[in-house]
N, CA, C and O atoms as a Tripos MOL2 file, in Angstrom:
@<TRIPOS>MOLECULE
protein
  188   187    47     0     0
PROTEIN
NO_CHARGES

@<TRIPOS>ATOM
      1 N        -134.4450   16.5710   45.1280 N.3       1 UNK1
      2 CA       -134.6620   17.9130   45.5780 C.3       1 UNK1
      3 C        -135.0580   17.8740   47.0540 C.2       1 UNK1
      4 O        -135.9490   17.0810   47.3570 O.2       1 UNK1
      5 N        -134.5540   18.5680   47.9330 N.am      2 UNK2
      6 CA       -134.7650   18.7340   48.8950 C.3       2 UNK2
      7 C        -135.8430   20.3020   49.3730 C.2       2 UNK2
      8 O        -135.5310   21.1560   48.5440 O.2       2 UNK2
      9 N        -136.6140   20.7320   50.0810 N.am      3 UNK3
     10 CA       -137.6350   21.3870   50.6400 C.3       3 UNK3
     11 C        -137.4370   21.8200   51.6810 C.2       3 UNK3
     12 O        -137.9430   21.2720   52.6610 O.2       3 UNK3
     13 N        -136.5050   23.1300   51.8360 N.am      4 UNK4
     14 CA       -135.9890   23.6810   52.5670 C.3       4 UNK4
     15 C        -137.2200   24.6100   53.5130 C.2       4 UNK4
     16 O        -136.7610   25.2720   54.4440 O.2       4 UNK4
     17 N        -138.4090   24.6490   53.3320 N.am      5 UNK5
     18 CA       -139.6400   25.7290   53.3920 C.3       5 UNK5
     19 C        -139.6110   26.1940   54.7360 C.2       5 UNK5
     20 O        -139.6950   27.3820   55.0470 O.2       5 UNK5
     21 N        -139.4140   24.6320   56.0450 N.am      6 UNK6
     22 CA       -139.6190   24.8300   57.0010 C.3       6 UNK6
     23 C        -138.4820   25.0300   57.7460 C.2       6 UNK6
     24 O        -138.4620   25.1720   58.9690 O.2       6 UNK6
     25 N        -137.2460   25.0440   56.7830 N.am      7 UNK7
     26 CA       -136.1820   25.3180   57.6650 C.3       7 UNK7
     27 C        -135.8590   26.8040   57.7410 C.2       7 UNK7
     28 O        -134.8200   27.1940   57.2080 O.2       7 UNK7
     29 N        -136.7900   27.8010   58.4550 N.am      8 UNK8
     30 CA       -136.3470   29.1950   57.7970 C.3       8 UNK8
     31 C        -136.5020   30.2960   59.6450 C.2       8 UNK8
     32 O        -137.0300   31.3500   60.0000 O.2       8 UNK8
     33 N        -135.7400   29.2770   60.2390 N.am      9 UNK9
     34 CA       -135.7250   30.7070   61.3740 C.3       9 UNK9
     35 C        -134.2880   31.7820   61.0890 C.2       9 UNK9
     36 O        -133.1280   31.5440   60.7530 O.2       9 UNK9
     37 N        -134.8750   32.7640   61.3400 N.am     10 UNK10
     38 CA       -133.8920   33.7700   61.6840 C.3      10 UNK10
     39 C        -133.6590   34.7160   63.2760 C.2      10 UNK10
     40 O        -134.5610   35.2880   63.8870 O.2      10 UNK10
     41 N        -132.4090   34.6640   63.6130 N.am     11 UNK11
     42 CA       -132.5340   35.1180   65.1760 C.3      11 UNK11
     43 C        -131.2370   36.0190   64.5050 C.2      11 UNK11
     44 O        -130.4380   35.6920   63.6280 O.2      11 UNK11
     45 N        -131.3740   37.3600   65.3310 N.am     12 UNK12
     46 CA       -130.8160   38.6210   65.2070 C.3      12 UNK12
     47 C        -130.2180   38.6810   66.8630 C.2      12 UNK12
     48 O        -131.0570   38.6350   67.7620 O.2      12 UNK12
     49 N        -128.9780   38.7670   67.1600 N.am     13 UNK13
     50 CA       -128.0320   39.4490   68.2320 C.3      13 UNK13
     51 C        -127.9390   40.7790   68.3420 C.2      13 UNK13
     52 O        -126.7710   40.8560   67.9590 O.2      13 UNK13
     53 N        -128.1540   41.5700   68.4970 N.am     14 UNK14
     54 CA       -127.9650   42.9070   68.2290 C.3      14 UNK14
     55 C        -126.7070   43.2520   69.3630 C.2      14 UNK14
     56 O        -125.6870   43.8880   69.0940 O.2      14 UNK14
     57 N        -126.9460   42.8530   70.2630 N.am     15 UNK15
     58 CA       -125.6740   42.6950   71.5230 C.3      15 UNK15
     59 C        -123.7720   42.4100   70.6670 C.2      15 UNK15
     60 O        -122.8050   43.1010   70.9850 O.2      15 UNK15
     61 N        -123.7230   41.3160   69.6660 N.am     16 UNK16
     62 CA       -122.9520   40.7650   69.7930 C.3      16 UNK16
     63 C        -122.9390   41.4260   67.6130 C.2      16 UNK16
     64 O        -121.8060   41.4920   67.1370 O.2      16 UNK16
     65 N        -123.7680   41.6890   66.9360 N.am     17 UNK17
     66 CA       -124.3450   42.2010   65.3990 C.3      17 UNK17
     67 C        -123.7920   40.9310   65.0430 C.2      17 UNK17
     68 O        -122.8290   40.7070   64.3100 O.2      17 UNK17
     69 N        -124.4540   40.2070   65.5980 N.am     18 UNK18
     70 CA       -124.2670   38.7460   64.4200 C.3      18 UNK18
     71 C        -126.0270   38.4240   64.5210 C.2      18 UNK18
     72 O        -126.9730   38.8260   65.1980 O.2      18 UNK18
     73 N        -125.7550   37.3140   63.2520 N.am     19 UNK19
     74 CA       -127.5610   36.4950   62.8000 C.3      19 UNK19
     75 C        -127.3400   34.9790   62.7320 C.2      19 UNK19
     76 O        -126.1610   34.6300   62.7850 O.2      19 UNK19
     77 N        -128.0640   34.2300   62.6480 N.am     20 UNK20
     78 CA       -128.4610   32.9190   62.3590 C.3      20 UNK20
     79 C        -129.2710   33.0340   61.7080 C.2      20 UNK20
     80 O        -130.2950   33.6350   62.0330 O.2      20 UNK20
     81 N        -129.0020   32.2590   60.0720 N.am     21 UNK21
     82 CA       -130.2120   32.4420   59.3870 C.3      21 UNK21
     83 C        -130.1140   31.3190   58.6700 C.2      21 UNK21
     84 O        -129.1060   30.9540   58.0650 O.2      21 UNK21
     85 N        -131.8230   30.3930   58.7610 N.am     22 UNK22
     86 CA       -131.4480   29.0600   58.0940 C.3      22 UNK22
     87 C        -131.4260   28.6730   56.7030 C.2      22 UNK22
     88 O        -131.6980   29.6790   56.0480 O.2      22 UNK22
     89 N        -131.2700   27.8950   56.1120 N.am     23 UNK23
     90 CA       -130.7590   27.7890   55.0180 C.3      23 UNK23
     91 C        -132.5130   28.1720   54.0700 C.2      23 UNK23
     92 O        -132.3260   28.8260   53.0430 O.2      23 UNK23
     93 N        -133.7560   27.8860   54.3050 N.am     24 UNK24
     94 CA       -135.1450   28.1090   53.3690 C.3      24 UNK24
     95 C        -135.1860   29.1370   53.5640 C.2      24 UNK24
     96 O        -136.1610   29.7090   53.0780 O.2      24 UNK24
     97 N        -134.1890   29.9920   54.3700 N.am     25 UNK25
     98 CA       -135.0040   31.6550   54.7450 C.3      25 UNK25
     99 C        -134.8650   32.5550   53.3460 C.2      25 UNK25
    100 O        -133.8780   32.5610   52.6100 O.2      25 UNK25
    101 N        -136.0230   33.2670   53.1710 N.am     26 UNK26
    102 CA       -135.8100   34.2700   52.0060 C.3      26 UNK26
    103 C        -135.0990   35.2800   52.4890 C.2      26 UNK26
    104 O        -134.7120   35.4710   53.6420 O.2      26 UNK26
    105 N        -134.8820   36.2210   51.0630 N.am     27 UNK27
    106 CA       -134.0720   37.3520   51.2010 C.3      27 UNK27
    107 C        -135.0210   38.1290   51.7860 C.2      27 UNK27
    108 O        -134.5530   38.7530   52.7390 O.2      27 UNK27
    109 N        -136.5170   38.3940   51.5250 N.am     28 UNK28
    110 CA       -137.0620   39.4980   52.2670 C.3      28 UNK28
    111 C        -137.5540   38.9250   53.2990 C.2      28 UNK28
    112 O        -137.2520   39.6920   54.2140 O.2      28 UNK28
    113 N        -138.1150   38.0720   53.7340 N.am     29 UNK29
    114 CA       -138.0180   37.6480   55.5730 C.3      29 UNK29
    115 C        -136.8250   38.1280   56.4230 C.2      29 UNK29
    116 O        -136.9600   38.4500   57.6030 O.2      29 UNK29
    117 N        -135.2830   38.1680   55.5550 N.am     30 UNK30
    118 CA       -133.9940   38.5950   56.6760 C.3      30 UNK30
    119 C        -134.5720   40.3250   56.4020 C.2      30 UNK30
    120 O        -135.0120   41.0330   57.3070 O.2      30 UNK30
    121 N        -134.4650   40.6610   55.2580 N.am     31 UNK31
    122 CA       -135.0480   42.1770   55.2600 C.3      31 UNK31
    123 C        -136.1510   42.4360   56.1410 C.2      31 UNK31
    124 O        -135.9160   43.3790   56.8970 O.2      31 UNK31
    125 N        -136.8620   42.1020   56.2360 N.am     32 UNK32
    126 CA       -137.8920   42.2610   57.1850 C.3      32 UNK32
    127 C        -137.5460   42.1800   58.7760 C.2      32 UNK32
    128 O        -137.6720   43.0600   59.6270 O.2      32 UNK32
    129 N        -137.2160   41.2560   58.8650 N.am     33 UNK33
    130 CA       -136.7940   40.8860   60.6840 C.3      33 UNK33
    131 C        -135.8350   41.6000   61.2290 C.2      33 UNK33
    132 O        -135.6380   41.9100   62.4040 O.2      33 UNK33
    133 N        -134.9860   41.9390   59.8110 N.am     34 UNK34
    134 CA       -133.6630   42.9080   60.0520 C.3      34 UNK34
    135 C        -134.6380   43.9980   60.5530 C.2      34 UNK34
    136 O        -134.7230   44.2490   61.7560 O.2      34 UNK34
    137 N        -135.3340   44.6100   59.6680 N.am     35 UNK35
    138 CA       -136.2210   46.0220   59.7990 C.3      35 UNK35
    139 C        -137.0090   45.8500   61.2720 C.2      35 UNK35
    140 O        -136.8910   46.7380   62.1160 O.2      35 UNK35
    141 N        -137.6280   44.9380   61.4680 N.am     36 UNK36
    142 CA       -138.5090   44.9050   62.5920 C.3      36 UNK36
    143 C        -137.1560   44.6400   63.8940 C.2      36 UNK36
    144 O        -137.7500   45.0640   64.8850 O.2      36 UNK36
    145 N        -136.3600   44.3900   64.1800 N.am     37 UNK37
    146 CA       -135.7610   44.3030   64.8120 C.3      37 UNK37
    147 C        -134.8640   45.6050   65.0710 C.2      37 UNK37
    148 O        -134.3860   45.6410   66.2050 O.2      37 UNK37
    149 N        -134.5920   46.5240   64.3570 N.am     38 UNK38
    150 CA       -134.0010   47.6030   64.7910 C.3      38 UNK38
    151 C        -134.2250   48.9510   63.5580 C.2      38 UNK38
    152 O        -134.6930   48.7880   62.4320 O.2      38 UNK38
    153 N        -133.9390   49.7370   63.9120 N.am     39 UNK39
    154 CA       -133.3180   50.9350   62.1040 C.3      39 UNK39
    155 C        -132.0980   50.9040   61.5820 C.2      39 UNK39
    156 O        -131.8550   50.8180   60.3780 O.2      39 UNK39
    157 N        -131.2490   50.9760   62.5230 N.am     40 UNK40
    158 CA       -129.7660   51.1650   62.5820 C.3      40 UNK40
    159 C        -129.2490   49.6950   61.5210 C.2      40 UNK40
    160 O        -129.6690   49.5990   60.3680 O.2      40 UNK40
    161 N        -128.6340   49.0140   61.9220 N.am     41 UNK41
    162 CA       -128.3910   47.6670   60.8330 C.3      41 UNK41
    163 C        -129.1750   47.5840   59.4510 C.2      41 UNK41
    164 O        -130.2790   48.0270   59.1340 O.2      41 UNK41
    165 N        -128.2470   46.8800   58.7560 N.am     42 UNK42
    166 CA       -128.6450   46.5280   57.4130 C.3      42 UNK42
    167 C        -127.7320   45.6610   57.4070 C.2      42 UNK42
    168 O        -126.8240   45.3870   58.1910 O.2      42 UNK42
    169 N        -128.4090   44.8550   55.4660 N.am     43 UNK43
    170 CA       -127.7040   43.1020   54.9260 C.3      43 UNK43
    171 C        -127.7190   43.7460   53.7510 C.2      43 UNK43
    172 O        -128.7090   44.2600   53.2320 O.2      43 UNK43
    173 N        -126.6270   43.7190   53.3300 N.am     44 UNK44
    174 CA       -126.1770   43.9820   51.7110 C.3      44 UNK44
    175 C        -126.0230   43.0500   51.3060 C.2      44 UNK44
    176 O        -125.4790   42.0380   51.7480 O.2      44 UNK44
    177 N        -126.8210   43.4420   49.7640 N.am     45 UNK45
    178 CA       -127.1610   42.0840   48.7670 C.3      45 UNK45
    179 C        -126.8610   42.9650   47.7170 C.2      45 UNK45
    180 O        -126.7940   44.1940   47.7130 O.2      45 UNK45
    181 N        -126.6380   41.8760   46.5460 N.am     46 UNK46
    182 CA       -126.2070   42.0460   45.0240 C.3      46 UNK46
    183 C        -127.4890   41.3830   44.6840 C.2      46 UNK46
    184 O        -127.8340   40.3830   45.3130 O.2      46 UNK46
    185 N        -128.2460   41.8940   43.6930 N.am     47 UNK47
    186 CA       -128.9950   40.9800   42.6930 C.3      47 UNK47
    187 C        -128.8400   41.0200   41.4340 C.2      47 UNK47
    188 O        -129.4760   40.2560   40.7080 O.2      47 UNK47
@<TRIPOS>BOND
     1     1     2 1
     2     2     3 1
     3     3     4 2
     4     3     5 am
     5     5     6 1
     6     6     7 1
     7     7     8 2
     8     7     9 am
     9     9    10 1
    10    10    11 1
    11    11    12 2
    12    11    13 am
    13    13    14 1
    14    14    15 1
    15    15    16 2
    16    15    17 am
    17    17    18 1
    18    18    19 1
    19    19    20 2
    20    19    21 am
    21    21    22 1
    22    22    23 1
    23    23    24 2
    24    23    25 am
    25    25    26 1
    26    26    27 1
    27    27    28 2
    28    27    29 am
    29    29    30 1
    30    30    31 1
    31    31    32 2
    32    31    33 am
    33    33    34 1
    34    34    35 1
    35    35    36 2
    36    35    37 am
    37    37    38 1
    38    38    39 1
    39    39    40 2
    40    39    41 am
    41    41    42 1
    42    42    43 1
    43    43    44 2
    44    43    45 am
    45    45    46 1
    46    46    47 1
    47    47    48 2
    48    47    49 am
    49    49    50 1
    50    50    51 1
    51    51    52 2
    52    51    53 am
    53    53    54 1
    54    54    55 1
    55    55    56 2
    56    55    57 am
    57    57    58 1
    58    58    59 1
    59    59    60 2
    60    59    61 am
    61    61    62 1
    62    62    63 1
    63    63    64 2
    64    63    65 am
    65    65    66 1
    66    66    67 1
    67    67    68 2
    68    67    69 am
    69    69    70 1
    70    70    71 1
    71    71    72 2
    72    71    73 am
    73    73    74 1
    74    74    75 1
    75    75    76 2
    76    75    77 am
    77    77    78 1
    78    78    79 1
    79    79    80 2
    80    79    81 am
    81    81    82 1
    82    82    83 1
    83    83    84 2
    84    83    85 am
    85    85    86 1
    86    86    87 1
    87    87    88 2
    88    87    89 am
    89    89    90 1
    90    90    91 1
    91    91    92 2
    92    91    93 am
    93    93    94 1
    94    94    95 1
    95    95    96 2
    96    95    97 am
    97    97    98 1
    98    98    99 1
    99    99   100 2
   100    99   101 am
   101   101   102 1
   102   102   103 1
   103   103   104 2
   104   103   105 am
   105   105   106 1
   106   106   107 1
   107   107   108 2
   108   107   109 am
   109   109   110 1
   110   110   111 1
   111   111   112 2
   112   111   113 am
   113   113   114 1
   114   114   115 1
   115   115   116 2
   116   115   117 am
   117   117   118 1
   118   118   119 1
   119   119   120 2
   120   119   121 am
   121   121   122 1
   122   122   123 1
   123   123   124 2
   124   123   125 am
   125   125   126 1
   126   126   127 1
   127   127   128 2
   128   127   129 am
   129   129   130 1
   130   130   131 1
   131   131   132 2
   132   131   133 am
   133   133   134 1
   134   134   135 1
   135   135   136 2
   136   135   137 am
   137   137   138 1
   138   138   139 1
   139   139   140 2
   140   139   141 am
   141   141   142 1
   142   142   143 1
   143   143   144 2
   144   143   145 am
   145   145   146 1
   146   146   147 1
   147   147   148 2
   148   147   149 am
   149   149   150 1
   150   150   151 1
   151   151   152 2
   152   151   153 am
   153   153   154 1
   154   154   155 1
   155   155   156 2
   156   155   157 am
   157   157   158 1
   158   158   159 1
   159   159   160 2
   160   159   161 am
   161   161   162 1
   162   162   163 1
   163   163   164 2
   164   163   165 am
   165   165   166 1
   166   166   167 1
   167   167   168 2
   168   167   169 am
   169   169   170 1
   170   170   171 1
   171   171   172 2
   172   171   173 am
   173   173   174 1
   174   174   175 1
   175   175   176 2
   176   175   177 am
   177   177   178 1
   178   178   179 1
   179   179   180 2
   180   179   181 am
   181   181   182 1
   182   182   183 1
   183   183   184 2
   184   183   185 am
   185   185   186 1
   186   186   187 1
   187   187   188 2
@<TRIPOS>SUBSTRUCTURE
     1 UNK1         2 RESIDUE 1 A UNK
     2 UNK2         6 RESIDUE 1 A UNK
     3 UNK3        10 RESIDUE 1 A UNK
     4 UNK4        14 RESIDUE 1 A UNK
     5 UNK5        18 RESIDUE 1 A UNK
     6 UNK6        22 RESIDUE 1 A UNK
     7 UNK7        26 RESIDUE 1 A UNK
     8 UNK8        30 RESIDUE 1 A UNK
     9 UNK9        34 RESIDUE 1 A UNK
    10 UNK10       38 RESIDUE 1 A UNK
    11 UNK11       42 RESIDUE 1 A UNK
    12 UNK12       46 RESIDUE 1 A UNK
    13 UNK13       50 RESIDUE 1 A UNK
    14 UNK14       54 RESIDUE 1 A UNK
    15 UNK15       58 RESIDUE 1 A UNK
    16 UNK16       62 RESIDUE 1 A UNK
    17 UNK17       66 RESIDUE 1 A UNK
    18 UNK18       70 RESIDUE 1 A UNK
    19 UNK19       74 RESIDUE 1 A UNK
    20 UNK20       78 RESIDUE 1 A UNK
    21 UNK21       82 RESIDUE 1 A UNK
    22 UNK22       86 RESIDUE 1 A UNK
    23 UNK23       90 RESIDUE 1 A UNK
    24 UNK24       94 RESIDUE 1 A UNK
    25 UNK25       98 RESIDUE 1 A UNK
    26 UNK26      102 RESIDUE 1 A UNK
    27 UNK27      106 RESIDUE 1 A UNK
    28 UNK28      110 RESIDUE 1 A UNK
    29 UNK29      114 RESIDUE 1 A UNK
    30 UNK30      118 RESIDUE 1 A UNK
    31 UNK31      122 RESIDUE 1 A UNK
    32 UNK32      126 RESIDUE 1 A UNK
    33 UNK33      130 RESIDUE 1 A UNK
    34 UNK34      134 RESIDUE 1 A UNK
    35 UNK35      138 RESIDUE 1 A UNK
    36 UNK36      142 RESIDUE 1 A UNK
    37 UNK37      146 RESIDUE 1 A UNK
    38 UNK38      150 RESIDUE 1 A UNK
    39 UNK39      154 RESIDUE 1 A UNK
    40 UNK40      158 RESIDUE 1 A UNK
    41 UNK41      162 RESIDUE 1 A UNK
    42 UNK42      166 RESIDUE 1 A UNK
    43 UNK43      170 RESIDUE 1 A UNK
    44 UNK44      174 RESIDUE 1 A UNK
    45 UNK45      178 RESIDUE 1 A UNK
    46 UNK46      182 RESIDUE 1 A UNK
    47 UNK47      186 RESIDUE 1 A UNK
């Protein structure tokens, strides 16, 4: 098993609407950063 915990940056483009998001990142950290980073954008998910 590998321990992805610390691999979890996310960087938002808003210039270009692309993301980098690393592989430990949760679904609500991108929800979140998405939110703190603008209103307009959203990440559609299925659960």
């Amino acid at each position: 098993m590998i321990d992805l915990i610390n691999i979890r940056s996310i960087d938002i483009n808003l210039a270009d609407e692309s993301a980098w998001i690393q592989a430990g990142a949760t679904l609500g950290e991108l929800y979140y950063k998405i939110s703190e980073t603008n209103k307009v954008h959203g990440f559609p998910s299925v659960n």
